[in-house]
N, C-alpha and C positions, 0 to 999 in steps of 0.2 A: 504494500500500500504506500502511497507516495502522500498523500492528504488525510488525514487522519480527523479535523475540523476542518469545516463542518464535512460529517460524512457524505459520503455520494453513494449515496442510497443505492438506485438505480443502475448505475455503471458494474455494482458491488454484486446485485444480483443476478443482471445480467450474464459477467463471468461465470459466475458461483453457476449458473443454469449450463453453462457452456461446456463445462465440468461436472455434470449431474453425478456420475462414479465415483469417481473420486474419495481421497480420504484429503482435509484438510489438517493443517497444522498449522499453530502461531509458535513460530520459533525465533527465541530472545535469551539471551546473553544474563539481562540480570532474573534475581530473582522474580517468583511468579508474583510478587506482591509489587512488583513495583514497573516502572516500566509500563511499553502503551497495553499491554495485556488485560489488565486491571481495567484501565480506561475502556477500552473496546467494549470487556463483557459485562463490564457494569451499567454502560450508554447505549452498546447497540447486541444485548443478549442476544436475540431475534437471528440478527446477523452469521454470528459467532456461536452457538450451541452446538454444530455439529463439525468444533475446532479442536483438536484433541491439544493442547501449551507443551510444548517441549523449553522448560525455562530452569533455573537451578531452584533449590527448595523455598520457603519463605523463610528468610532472615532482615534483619535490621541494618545490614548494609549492605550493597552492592558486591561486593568480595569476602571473600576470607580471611583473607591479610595472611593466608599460608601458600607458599607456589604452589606445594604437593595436591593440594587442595581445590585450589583452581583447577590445577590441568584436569585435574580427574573429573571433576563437574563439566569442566569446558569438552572433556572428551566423550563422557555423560551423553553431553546433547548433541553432539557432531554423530554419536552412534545412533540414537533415537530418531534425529531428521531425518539418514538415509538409510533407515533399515529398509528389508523389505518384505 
């Protein structure tokens, strides 16, 4: 998504139609509580219900503050986006 406010309703369902099979994903770096993730499902549920969040746990900051930690999370969701 390139426009995030105001949504584009129509554009949004259009694709999503275009794509009827399909499995969607909203895939994001920081945690699931933060970040547009939140925003989307709490503004446009409707939209976004049949989005499965590939994002790291909820926590109270965006990182870990340990490397080992990141990578693992960060490799977490690079595994999860392209499984198949």
């Amino acid at each position: 998504l390139e426009q995030l406010y105001p949504f584009a309703q129509k554009p949004f369902q259009k694709l999503k139609k275009s794509y009827a099979k399909a499995e969607f994903y909203w895939v994001q770096e920081e945690p699931i509580n933060m970040g547009y993730w939140y925003h989307l499902f709490t503004r446009e549920h409707e939209n976004f219900k049949d989005f499965t969040p590939v994002t790291r746990p909820i926590s109270a900051t965006p990182a870990t503050g340990y490397s080992q930690s990141h990578l693992k999370e960060q490799n977490d969701i690079l595994e999860k986006s392209f499984k198949k």
